[in-house]
N, C-alpha and C positions, 0 to 999 in steps of 0.2 A: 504494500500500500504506500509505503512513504517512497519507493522509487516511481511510484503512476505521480504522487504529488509532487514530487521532483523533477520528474519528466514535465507533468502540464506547466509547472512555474518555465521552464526553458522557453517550452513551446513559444509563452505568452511574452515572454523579455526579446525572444529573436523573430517575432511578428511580423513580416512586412521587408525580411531583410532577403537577397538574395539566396539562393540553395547553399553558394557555396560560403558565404559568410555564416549562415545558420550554422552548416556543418563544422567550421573552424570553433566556434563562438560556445555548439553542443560540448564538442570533446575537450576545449579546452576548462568549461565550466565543472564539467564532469571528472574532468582527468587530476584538476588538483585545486588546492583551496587557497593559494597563493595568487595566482594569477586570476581570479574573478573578480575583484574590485576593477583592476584594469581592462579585463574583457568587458565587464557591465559600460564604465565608462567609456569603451571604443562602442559598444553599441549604441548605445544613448547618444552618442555623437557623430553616428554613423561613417565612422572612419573605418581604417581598412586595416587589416592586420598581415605584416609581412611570413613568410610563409616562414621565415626562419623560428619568429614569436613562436609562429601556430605549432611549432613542432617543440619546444622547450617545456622540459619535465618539471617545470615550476620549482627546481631546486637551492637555486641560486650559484649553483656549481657550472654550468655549463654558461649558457650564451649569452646572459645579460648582467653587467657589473656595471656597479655604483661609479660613474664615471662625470659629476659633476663637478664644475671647479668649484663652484661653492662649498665645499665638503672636504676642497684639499689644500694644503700648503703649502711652503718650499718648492715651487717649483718651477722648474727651469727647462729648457728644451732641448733636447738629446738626440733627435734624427727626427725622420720623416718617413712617411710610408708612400710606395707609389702612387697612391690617390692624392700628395700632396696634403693631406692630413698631418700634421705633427704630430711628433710623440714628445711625451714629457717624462721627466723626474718628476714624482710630487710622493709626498706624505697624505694620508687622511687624515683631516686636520684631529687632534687629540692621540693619534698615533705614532711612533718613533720606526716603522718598516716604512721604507723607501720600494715604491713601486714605479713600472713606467706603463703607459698609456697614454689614450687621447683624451682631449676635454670633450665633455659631451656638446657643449656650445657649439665648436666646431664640426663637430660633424653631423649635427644640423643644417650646416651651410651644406656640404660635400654631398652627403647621405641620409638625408633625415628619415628614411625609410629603418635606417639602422638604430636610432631613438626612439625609447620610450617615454612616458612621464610615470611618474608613482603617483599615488596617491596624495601624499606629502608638498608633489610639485616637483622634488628633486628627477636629475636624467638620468638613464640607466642607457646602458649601448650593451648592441648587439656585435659583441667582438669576431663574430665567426662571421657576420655579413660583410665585416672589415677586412677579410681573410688575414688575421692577425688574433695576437691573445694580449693580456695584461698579465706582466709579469714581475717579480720583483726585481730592482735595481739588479740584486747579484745574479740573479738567474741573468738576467738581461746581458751582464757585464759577460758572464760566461759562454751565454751563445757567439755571442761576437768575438770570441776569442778562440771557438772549437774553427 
């Protein structure tokens, strides 16, 4: 019974929307409890969800990290990715692990397909649509060195 009233509440929130946005919007509601506030708000706003989103286990291990500069500090620019995205040095701010990555800001301009928003308002990037990861300083130093 509580999967029929579960099922009818999707039905009723994905109403009106395309088959294949429904379909995204069903599995991703269903598949984990992390990623619904943001599904709800891509519906309601009737935005689109890139395919990369739609496949993300809601873990927070895999394809989208906390990559807003508001959130980070120290930091300085380290290379650049063939999209002409910069990479950065930065810390999270109240953290002493040096990471490198991109600001989410920019790649708004580049790829905004690869941006999220939270709920909060903070950016989240989809590193795997970047065909790149976030990684710490010393990993970072290390690759560059193999």
């Amino acid at each position: 019974m509580a999967d029929e009233s579960k099922s009818s509440k999707i039905d009723q929130a994905t109403d009106g929307l395309d088959e294949n946005k429904r379909n995204t919007l069903t599995r991703l509601v269903t598949g984990t409890a992390f990623v619904a506030p943001v599904v709800a708000s891509f519906a309601m706003d009737g935005l689109t969800i890139s395919k990369a989103l739609a496949q993300s286990n809601g873990t927070g291990s895999g394809l989208t990290k906390i990559s807003d500069r508001r959130l980070k500090s120290n930091i300085s620019q380290v290379g650049s990715l063939p999209s002409g995205l910069n990479l950065y040095r930065f810390r999270y701010t109240g953290e002493t692990t040096d990471y490198v990555g991109v600001m989410a800001q920019e790649v708004l301009e580049v790829a905004p397909e690869a941006v999220v928003t939270r709920a909060d308002g903070f950016l989240l990037v989809d590193y795997d649509a970047l065909g790149t990861r976030m990684m710490t300083y010393s990993n970072w130093m290390n690759s560059r060195a193999a």
